[in-house]
PyMOL commands that place a pseudoatom at each C-alpha (Angstrom):
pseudoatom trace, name=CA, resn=UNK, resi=1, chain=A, elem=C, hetatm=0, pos=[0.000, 0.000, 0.000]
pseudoatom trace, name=CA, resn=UNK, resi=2, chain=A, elem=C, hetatm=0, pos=[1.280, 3.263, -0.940]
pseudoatom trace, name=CA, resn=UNK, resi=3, chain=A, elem=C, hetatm=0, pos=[0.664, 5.764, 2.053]
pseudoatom trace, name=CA, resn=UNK, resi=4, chain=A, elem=C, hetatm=0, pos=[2.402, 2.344, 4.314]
pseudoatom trace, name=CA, resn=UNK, resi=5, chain=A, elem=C, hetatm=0, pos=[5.562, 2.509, 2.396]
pseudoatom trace, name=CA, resn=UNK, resi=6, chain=A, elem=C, hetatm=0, pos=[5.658, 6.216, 2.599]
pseudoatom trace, name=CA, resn=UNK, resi=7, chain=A, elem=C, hetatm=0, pos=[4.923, 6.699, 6.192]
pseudoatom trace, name=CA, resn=UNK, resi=8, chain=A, elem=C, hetatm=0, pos=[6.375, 3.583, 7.697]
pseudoatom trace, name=CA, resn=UNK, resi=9, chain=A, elem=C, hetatm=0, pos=[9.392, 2.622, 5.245]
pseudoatom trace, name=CA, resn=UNK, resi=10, chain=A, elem=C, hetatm=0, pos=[11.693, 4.988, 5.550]
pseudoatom trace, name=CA, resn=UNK, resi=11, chain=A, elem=C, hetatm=0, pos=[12.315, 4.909, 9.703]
pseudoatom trace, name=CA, resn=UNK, resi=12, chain=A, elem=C, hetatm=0, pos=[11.783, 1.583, 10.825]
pseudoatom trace, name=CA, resn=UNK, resi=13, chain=A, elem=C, hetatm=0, pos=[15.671, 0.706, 10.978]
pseudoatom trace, name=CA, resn=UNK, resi=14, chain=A, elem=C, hetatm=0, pos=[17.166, 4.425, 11.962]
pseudoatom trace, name=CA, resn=UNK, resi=15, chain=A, elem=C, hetatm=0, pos=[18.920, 5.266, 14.599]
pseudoatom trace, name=CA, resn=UNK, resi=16, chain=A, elem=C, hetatm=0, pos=[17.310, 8.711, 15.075]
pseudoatom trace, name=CA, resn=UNK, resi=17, chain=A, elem=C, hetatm=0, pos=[13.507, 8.816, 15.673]
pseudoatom trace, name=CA, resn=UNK, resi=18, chain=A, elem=C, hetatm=0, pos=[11.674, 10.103, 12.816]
pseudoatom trace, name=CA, resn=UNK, resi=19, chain=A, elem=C, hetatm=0, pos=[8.608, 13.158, 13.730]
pseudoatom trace, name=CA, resn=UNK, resi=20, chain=A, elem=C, hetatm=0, pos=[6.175, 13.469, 10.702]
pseudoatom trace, name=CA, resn=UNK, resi=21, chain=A, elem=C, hetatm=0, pos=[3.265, 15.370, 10.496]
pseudoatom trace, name=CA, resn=UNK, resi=22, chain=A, elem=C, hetatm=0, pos=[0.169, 14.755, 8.336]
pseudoatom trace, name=CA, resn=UNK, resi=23, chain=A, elem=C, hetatm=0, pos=[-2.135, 17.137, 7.335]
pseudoatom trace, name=CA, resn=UNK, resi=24, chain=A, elem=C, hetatm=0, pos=[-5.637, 16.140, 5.936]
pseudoatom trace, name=CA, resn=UNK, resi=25, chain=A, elem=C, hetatm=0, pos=[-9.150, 15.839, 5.818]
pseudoatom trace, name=CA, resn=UNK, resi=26, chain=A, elem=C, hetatm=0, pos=[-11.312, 13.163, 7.403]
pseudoatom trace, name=CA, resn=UNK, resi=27, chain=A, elem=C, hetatm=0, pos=[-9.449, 10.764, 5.019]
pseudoatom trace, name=CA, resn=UNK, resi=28, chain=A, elem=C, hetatm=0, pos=[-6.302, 11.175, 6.164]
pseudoatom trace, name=CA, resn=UNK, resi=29, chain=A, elem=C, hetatm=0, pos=[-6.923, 9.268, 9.043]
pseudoatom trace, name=CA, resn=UNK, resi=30, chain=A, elem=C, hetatm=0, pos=[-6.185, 6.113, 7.033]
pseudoatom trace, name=CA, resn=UNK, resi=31, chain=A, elem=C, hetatm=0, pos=[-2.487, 7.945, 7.366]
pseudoatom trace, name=CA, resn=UNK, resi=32, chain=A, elem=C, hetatm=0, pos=[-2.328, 7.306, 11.366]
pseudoatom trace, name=CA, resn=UNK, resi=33, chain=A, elem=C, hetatm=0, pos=[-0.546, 4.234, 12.361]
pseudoatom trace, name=CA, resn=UNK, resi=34, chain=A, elem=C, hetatm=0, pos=[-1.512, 0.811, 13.068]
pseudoatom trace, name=CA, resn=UNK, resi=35, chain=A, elem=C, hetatm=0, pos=[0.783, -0.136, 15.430]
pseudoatom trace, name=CA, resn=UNK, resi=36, chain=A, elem=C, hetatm=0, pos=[3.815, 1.234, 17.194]
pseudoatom trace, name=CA, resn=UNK, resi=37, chain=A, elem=C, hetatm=0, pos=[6.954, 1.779, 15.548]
pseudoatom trace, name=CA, resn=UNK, resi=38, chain=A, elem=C, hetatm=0, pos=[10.086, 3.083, 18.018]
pseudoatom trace, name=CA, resn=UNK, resi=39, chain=A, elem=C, hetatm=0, pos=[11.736, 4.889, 15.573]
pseudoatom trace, name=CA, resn=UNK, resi=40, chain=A, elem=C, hetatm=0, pos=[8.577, 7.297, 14.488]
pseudoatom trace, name=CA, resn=UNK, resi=41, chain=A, elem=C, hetatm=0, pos=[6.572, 9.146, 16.005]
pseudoatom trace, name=CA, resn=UNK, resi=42, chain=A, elem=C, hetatm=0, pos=[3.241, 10.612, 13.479]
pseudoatom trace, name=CA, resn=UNK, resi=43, chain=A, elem=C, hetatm=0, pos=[1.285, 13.595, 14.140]
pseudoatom trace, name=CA, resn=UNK, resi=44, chain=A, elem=C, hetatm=0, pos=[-1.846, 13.448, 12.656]
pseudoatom trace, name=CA, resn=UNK, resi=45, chain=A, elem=C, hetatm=0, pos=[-4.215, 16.767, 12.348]
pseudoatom trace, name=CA, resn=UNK, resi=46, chain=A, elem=C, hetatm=0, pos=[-7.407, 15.783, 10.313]
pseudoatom trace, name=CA, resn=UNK, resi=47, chain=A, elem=C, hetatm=0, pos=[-9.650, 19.150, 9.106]
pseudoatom trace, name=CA, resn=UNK, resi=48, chain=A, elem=C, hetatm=0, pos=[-12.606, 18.011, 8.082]
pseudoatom trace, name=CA, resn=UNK, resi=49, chain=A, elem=C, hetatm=0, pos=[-14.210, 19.650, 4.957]
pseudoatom trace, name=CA, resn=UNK, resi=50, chain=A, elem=C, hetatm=0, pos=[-10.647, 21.146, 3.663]
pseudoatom trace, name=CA, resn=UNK, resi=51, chain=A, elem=C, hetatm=0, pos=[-10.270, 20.312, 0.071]
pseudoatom trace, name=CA, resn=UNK, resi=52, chain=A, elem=C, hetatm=0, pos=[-7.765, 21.334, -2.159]
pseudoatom trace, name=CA, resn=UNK, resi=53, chain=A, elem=C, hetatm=0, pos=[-9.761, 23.702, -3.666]
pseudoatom trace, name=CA, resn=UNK, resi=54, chain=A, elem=C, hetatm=0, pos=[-9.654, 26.371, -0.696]
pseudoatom trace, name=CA, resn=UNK, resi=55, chain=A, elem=C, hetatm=0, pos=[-5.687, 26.614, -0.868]
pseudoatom trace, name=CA, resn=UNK, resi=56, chain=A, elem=C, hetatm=0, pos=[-5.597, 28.929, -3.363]
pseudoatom trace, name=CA, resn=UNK, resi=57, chain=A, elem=C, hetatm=0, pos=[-8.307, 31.823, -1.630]
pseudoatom trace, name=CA, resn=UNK, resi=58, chain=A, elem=C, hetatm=0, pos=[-6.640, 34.329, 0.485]
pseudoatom trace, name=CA, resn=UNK, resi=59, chain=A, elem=C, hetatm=0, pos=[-9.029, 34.497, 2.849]
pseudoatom trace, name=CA, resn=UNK, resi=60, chain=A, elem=C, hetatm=0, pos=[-10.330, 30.985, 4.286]
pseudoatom trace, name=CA, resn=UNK, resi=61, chain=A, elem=C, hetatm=0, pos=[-12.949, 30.464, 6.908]
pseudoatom trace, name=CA, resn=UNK, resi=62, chain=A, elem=C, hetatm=0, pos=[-11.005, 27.244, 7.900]
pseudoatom trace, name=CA, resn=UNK, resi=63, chain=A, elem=C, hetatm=0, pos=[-7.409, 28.956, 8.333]
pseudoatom trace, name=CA, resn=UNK, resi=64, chain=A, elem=C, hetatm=0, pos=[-5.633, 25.892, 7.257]
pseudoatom trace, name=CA, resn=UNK, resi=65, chain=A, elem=C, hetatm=0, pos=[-3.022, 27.740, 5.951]
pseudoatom trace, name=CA, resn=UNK, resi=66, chain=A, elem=C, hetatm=0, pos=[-2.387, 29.346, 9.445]
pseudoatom trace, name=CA, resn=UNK, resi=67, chain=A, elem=C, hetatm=0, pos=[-2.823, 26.038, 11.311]
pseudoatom trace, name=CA, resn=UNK, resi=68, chain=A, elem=C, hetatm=0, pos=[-0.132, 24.260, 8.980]
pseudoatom trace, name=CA, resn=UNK, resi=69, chain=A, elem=C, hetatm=0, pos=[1.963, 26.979, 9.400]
pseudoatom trace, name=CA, resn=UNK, resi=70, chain=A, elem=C, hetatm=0, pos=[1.445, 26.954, 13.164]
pseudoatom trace, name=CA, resn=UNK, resi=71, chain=A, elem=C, hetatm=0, pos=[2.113, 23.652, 13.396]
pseudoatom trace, name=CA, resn=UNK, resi=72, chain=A, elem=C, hetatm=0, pos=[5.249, 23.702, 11.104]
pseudoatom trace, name=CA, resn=UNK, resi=73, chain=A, elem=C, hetatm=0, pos=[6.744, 26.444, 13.363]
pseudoatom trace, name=CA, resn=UNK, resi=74, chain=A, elem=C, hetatm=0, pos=[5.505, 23.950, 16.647]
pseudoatom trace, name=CA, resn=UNK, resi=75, chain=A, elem=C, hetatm=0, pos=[7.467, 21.439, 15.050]
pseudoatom trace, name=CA, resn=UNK, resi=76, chain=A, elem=C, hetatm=0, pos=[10.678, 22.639, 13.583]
pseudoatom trace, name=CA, resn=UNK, resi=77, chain=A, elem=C, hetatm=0, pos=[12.185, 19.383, 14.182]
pseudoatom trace, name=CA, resn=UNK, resi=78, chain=A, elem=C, hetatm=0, pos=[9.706, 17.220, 12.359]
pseudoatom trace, name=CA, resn=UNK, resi=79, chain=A, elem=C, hetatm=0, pos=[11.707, 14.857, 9.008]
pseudoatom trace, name=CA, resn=UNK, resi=80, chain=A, elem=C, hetatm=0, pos=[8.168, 14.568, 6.508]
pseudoatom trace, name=CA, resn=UNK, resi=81, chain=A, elem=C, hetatm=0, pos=[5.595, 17.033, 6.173]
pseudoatom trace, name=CA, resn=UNK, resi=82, chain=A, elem=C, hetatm=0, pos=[2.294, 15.097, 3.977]
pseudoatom trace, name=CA, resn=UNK, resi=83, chain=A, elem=C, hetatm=0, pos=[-0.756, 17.289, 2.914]
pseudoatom trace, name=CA, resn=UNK, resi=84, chain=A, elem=C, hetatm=0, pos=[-3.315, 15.173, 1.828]
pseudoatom trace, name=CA, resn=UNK, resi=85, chain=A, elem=C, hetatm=0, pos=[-6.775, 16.573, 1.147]
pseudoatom trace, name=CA, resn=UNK, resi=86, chain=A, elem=C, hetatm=0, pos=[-9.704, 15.755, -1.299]
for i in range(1, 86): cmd.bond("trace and resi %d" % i, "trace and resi %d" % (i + 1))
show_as sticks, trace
zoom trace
């Protein structure tokens, strides 16, 4: 499975823990892990009803914009950032 591989294949065997963050709508649950792996650690932040489509308006009732950056500036250390929206 694609978003497996992606996620989960690049830090099982590392040294250094791995911090990724997901960004998504209700979908991007399916992006949360399964089980426990000691070498990652996933930060999942699902906002429902943000499609694509509102990325490009300046002004956004949802702010995702200002919550990814937010969260990017929360995070500084993180290895992956994934967007995934409808």
């Amino acid at each position: 499975m694609f978003n497996y591989r992606l996620v989960y294949g690049y830090g099982e065997n590392l040294d250094r823990k791995k911090k990724y963050v997901i960004f998504g709508d209700s979908y991007s649950q399916f992006f949360a892990p399964h089980q426990r792996y000691k070498n990652i650690e996933v930060h999942l932040y699902k906002i429902p009803g943000a499609p694509m489509t509102g990325f490009g308006k300046r002004e956004s009732t949802l702010k995702v914009a200002d919550k990814i950056r937010q969260t990017i500036y929360e995070h500084q250390d993180l290895d992956l950032l994934i967007l995934k929206f409808g």
